[in-house]
SETIZA-219335 format. One record per atom (N, C-alpha, C): residue in one letter; x, y, z. Coordinates in steps of 0.001 Angstrom, whole numbers, plus 524288, in hexadecimal, padded with zeros to 5 digits. Layout:
N
AXYZ
...
//
This chain:
212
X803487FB4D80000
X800008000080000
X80367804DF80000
X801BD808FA7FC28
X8046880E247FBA8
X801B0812017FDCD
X801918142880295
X7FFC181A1F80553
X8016E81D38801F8
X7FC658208480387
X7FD13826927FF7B
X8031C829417FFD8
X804BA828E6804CD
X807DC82B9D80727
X80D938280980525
X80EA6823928039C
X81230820728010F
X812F0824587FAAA
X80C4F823997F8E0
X80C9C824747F4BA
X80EC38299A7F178
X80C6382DA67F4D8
X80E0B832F67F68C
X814EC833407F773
X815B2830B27FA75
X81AFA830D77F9E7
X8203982E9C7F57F
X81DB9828F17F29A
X81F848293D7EEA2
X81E7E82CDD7E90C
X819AD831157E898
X81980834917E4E4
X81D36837257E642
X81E0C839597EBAB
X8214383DD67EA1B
X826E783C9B7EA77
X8293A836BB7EC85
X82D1F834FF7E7A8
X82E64837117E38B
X82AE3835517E0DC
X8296F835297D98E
X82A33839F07D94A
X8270883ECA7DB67
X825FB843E77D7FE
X82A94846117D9F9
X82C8A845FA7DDE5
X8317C849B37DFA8
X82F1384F9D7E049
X835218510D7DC68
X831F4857B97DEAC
X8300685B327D781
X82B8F85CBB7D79E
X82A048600F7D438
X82CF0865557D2C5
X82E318650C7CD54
X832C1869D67CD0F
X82C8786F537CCD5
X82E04873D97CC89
X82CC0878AF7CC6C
X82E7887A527C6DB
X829F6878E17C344
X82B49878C87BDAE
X8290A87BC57BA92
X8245587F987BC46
X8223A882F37BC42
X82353888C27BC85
X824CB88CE07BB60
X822F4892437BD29
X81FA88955F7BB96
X81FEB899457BFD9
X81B0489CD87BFE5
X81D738A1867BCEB
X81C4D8A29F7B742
X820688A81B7B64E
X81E738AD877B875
X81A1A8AEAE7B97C
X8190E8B3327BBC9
X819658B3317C1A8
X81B908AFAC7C441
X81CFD8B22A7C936
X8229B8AD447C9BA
X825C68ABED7C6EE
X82B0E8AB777C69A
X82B518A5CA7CAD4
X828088A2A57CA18
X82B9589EA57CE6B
X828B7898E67CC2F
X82A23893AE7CC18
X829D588F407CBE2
X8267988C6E7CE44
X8228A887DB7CD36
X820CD885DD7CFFB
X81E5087F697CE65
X81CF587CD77D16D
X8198F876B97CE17
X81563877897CDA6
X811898770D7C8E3
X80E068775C7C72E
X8097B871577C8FD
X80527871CB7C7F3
X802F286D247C8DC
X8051D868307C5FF
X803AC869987BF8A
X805F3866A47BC7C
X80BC98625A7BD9A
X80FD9867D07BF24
X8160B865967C13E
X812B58635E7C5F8
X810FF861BF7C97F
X8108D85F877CC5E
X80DA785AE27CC40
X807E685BB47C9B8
X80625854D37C787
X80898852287C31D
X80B8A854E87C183
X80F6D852AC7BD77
X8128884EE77C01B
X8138A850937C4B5
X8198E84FD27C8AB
X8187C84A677CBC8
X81317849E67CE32
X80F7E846EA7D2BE
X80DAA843E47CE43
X80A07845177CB96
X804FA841237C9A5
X808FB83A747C586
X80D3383B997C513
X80E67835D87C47F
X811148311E7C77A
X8131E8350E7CDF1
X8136F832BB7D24F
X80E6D831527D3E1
X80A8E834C57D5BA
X805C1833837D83E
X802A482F177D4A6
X8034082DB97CF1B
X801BE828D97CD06
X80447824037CC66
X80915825E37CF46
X80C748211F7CE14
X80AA081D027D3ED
X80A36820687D75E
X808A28202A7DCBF
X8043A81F3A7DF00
X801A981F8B7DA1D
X7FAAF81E7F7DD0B
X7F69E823677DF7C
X7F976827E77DFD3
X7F9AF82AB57E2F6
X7F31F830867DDCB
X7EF3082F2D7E244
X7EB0F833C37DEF0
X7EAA7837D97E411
X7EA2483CB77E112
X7E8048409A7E579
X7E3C08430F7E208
X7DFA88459F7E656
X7DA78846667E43E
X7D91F84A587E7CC
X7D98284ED77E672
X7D65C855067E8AC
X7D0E1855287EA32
X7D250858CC7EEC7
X7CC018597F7F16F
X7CB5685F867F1C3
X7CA32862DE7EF2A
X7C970869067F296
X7C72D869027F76C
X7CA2F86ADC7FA63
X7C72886A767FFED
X7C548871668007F
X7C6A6874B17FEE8
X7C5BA87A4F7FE36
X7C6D787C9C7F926
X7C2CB881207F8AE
X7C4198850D7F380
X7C21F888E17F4C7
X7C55488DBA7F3BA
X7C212893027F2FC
X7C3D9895A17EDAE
X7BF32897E97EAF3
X7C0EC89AE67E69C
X7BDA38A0E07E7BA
X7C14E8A44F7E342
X7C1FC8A80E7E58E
X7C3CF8AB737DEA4
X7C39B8AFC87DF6E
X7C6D98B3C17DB5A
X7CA7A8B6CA7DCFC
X7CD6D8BA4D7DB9F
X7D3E38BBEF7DCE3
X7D4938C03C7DA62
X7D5F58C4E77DA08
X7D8A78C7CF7D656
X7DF1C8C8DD7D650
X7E0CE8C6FA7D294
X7E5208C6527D340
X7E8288CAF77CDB8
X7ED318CBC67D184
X7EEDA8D0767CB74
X7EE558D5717CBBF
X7EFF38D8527C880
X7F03D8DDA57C9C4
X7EBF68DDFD7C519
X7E9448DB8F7C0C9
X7E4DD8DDB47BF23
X7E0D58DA947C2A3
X7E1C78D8CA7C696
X7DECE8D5847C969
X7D8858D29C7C758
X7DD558CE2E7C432
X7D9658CAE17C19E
X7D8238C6D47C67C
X7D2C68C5387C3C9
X7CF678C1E77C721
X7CF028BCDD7C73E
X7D1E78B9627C9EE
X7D3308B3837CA8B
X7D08A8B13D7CE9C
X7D0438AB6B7CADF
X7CD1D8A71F7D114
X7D0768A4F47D2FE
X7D17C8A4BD7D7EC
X7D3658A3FC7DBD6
X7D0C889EA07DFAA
X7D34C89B347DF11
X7D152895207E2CB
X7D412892CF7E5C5
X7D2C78921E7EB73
X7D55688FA07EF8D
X7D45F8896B7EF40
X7D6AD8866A7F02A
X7D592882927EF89
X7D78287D8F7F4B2
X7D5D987A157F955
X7D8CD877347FA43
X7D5F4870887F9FB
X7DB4F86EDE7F901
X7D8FE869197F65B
X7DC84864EA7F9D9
X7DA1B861287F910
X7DBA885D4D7FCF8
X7DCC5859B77F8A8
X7E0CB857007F8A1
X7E1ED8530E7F60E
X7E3A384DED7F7FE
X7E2B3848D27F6A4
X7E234844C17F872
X7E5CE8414B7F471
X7E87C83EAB7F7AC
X7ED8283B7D7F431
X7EC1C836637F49D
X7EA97831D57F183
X7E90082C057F305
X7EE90829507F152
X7EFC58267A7F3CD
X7F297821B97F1AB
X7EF5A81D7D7F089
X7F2F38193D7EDC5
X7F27D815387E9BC
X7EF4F8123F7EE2D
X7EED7812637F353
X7EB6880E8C7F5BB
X7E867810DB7F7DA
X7E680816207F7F2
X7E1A2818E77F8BA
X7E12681D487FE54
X7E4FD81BEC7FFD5
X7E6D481F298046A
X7E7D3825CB80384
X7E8138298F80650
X7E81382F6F80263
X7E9DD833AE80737
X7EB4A8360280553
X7ECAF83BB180957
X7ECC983FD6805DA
X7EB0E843F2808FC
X7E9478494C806AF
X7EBB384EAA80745
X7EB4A8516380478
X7EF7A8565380493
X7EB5085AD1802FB
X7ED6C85EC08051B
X7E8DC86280802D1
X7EBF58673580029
X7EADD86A7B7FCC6
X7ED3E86EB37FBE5
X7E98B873F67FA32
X7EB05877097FD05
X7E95187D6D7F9FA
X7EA8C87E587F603
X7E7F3882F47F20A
X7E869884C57EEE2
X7E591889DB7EC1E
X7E83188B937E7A4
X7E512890DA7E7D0
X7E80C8925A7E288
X7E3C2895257DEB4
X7E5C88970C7DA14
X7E37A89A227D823
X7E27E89CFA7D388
X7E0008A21F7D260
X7E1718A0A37CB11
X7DD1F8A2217C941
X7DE0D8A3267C296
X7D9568A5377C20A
X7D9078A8547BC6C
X7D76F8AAF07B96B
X7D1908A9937B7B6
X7D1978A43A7B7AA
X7CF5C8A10A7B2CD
X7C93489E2C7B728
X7CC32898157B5D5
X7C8918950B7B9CF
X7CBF8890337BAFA
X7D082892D97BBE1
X7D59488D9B7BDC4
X7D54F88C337C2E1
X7D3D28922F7C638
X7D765891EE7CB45
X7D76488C897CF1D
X7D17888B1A7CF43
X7CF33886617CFF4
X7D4DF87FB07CFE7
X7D4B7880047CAFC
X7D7E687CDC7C82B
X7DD6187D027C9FE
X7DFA3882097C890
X7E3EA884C87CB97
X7E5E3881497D0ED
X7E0BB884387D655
X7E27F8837E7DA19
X7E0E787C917DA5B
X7DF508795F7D7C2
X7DEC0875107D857
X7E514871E87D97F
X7E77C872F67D3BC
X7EBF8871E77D2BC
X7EFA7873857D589
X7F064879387D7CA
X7F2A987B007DC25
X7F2A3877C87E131
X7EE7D875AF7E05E
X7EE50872397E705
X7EFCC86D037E70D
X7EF0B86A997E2C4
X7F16A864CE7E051
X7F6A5865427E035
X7F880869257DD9A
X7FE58869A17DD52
X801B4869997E25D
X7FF8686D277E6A1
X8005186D827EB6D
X80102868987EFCB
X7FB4D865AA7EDD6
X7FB5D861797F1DD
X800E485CDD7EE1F
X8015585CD37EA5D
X804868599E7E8A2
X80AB785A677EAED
X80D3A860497EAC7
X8119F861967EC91
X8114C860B97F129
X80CE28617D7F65E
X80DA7862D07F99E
X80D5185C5D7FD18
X809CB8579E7FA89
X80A558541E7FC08
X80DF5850077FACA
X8105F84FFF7F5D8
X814C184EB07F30B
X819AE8501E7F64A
X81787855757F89A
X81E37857827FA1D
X821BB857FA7F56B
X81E6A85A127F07C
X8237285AB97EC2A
X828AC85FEF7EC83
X82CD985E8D7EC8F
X82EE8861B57EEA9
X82DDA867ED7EA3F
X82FAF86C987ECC2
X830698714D7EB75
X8333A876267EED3
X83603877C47EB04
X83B0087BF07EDB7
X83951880CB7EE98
X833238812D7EE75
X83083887BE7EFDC
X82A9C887AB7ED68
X8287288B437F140
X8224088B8E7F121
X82072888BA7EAED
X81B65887507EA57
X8195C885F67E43D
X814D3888F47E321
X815D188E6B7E073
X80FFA8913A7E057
X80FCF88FA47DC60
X808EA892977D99E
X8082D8907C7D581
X80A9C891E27D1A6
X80901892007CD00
X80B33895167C7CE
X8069A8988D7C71F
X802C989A967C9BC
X801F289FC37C8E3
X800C58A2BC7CDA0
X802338A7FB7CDEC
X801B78AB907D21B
X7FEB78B0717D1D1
X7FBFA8B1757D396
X7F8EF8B6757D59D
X7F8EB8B8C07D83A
X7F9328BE407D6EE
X7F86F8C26B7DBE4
X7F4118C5247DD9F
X7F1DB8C4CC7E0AF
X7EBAF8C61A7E181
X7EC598CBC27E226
X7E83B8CEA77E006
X7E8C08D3CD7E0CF
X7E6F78D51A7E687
X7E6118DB177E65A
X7E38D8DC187EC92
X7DE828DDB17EB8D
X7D9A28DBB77EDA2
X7D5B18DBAD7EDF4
X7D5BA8E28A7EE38
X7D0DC8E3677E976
X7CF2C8E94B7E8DB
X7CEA28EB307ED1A
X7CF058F0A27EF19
X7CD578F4217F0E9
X7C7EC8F40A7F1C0
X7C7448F31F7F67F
X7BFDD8F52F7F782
X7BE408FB5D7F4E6
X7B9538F96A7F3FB
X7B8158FFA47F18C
X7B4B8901797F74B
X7B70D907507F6B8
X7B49E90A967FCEB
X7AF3690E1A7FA04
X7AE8F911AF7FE92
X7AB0A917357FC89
X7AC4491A237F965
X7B34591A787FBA7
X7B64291FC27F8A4
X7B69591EDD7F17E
X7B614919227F014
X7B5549175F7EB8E
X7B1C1917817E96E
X7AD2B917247EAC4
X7A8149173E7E906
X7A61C91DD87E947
X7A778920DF7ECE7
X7A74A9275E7ECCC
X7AA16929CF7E75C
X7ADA2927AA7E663
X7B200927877E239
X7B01B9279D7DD89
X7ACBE9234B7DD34
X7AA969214A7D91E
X7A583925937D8F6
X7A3D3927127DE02
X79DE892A1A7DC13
X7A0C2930E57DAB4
X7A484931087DB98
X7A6EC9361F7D8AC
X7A835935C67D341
X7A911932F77D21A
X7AB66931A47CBAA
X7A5D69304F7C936
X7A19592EE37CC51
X79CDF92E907C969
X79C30934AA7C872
X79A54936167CC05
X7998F93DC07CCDE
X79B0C93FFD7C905
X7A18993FAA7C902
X7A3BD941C47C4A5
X7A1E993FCF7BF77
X7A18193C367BE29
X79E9293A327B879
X7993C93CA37B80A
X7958B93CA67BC36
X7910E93DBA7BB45
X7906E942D27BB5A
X794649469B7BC1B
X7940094BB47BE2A
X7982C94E817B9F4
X7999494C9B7B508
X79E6D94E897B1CF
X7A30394F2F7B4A1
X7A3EF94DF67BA14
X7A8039503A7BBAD
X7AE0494E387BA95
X7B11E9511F7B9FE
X7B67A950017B70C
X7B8C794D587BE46
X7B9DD948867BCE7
X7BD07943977C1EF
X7C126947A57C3AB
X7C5F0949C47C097
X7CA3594BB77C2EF
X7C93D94F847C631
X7C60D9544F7C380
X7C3E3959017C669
X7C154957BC7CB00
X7BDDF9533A7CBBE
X7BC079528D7CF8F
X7BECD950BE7D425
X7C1C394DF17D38D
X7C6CE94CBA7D7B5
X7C96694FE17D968
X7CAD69534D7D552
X7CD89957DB7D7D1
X7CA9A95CA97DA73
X7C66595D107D9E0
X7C12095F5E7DC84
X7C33895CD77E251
X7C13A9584B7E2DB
X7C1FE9556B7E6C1
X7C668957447EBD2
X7CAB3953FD7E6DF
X7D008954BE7E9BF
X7CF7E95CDC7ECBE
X7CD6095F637E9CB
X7D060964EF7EB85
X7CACA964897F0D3
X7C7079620C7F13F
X7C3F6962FF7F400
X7C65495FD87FAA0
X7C7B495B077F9A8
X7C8D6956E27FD53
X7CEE9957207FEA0
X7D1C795AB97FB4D
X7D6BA957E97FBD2
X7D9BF953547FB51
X7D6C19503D7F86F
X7D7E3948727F872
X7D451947027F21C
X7D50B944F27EFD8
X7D10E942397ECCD
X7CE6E93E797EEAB
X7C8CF93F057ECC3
X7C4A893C147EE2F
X7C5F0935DD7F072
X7C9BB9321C7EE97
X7CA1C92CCD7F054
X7CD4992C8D7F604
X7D0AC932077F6C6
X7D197931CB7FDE9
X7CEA69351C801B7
X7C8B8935747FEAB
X7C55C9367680105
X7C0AC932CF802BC
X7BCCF93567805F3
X7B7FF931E580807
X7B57C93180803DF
X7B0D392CDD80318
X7AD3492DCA800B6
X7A83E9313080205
X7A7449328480678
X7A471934D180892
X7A73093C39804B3
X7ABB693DE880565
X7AD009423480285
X7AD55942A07FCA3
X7AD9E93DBF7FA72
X7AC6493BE57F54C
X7A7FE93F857F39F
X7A3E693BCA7F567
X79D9793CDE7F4FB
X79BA9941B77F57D
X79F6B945677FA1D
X79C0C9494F7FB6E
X79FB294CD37F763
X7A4B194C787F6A7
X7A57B94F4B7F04E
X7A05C94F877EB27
X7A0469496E7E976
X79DE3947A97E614
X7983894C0A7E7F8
X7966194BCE7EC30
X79168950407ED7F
X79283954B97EC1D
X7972E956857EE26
X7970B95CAE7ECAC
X7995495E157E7E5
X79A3695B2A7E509
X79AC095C767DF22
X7954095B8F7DBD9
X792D1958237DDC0
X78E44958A07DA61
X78B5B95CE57DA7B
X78A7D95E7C7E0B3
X78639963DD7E1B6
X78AF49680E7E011
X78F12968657DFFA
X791A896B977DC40
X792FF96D387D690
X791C79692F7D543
X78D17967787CDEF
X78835969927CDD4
X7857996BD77CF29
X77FBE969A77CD8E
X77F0796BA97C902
X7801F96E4F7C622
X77F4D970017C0DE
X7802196CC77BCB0
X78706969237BE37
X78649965077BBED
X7851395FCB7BAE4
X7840B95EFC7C0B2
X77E1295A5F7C102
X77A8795BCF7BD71
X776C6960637BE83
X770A8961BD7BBCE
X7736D95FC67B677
X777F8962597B3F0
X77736961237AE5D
X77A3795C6B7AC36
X77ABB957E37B0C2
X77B25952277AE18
X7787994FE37AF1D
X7730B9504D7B2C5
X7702B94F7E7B2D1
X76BB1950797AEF4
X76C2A955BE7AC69
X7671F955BB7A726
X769D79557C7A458
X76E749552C7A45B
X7702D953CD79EB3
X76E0D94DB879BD9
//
């Protein structure tokens, strides 16, 4: 009789250590891909008897903006439990995290393989001379700016001015000589009450965009 744990130990005999045959050219560094790795295992683990078979035990999905035009990616957590049988039915289990992000409708897929790859190095013990990220990287942007009052006051001045012919620059500088500051290191509450006293300081040219 062959235990998983016999069997397990003669694969990684066989596979030794997985070279780093891969790089990433936009962020400059090397790594094993899934492929280099079931390439590496899957004719030990058949020589051996040896099946493993995934369970998701968790997922969260999610979207991301990533980038300085901060494009919009899916983003999936993933952790999976994997189960190793030997040739006489006996099995032990490994679990691994994971997590990936694409464009498309990969990420899913992505972090699948990310976690297979993982539990293989990490239960194998295949050797490696430094971290194994993936071959692609992202930088998440920083979540927008909340919009306040002073933004939305902002916005009802630049309406004013459209609805009222008024020239944007002149009006700022109206402003500025009135407040000392331009309107955005001001309140919205002083916004508004500008935006008031320029209108009742119009009225001639209200009445005539109004019948016009």
């Amino acid at each position: 009789m062959t235990t998983i744990y016999q069997a397990l130990s003669e694969v990684m005999k066989d596979v030794g250590a997985v070279r780093k045959g891969e790089r990433n050219q936009q962020q400059g560094f090397s790594f094993r891909g899934i492929d280099a790795v079931t390439s590496a295992v899957y004719p030990a683990l058949t020589k051996h008897g040896v099946i493993v078979v995934p369970k998701v035990l968790d997922y969260e999905y999610g979207t991301v903006e990533v980038g300085r035009n901060r494009t919009l990616m899916g983003h999936v957590r993933l952790t999976v439990e994997f189960t190793w049988y030997g040739p006489d039915g006996d099995s032990i289990t490994s679990v691994a995290a994971a997590e990936s992000m694409d464009a498309g409708d990969k990420a899913t897929a992505k972090a699948h393989s990310v976690a297979f790859r993982t539990a293989m190095l990490q239960t194998l013990c295949l050797p490696t001379d430094e971290p194994d990220p993936d071959s692609q990287v992202y930088e998440r942007s920083s979540a927008p700016p909340e919009r306040t009052d002073v933004d939305d006051a902002l916005d009802e001045l630049a309406a004013a001015c459209a609805e009222n012919g008024w020239d944007q620059r002149e009006t700022a500088g109206k402003f500025f000589s009135e407040h000392g500051k331009p309107p955005r290191q001001c309140t919205a509450d002083v916004i508004r009450k500008f935006i008031g006293d320029l209108i009742k300081s119009h009225p001639t040219e209200r009445a005539e965009a109004a019948s016009a």
